[in-house]
C-alpha positions as a Python dict, from the first residue, in 0.01 Angstrom:
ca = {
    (1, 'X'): (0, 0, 0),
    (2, 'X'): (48, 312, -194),
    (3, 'X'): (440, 333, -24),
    (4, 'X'): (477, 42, -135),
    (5, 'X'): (461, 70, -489),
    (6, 'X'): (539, 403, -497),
    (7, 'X'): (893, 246, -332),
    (8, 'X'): (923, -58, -590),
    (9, 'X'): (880, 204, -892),
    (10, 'X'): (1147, 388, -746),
    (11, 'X'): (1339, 63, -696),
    (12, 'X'): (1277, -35, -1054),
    (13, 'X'): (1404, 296, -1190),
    (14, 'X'): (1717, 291, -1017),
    (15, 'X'): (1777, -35, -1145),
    (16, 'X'): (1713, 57, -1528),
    (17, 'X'): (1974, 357, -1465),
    (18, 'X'): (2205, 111, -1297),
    (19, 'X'): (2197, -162, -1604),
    (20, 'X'): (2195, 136, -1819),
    (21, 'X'): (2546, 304, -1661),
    (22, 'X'): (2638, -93, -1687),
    (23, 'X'): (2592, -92, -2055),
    (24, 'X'): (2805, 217, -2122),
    (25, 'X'): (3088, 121, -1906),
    (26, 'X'): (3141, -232, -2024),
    (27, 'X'): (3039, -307, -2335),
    (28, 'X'): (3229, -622, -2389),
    (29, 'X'): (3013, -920, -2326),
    (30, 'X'): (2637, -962, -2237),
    (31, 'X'): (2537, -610, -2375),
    (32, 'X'): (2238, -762, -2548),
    (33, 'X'): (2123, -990, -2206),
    (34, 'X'): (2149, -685, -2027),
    (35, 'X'): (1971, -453, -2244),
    (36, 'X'): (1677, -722, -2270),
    (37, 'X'): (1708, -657, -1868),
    (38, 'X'): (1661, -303, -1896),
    (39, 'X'): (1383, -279, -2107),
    (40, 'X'): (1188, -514, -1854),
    (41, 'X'): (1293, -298, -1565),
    (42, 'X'): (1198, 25, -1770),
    (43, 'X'): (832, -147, -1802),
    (44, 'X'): (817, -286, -1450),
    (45, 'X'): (894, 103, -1353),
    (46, 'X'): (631, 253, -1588),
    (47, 'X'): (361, 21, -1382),
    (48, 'X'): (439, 81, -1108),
    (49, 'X'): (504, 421, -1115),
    (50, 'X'): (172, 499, -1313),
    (51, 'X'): (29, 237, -1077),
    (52, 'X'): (120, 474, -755),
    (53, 'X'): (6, 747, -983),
    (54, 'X'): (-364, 604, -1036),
    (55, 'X'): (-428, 520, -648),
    (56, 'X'): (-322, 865, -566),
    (57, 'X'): (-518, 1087, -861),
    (58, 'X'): (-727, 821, -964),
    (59, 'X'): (-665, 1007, -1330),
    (60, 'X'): (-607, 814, -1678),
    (61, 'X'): (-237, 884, -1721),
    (62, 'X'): (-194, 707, -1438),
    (63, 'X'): (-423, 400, -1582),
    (64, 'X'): (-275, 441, -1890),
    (65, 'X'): (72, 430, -1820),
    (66, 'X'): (28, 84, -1666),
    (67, 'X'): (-172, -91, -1947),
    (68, 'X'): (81, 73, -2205),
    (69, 'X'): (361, -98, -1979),
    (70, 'X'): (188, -397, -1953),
    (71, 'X'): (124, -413, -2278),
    (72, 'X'): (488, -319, -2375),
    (73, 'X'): (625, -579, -2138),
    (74, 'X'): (403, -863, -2264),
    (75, 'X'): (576, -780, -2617),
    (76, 'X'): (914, -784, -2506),
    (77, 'X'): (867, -1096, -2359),
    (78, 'X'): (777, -1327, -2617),
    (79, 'X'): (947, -1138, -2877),
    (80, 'X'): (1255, -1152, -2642),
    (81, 'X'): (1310, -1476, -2476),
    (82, 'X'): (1578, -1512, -2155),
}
């Protein structure tokens, strides 16, 4: 189980550094739909990560690095519809 999210984080973070090369390439249309896409991807990262973090250390960064990217997540969200 602990692979397993330690893989998704991993997953996650490639993809914000993928959307984020994306942005800086081509910035002619959709910058702000992918952006949006990023910051989810950042959060979903930050979970899991800290997530993998927490089973392993069973520390509070760990803990707290997935309700601040919950948290974080839930704001972007509803302040940022798709």
């Amino acid at each position: 189980m602990n692979k397993f999210i330690k893989i998704v984080g991993i997953i996650f973070s490639l993809l914000t550094i993928a959307i984020g090369l994306s942005i800086l390439l081509f910035e002619s249309s959709g910058a702000d739909t992918r952006l949006s896409w990023m910051m989810v991807a950042l959060n979903a990262s930050l979970i899991f990560n800290g997530g993998a973090q927490y089973l392993i250390k069973q520390d509070k960064k760990g803990l707290f690095s997935v309700v601040a990217g919950t948290i974080i997540l839930l704001f972007i969200l509803i302040k940022f519809p798709f």
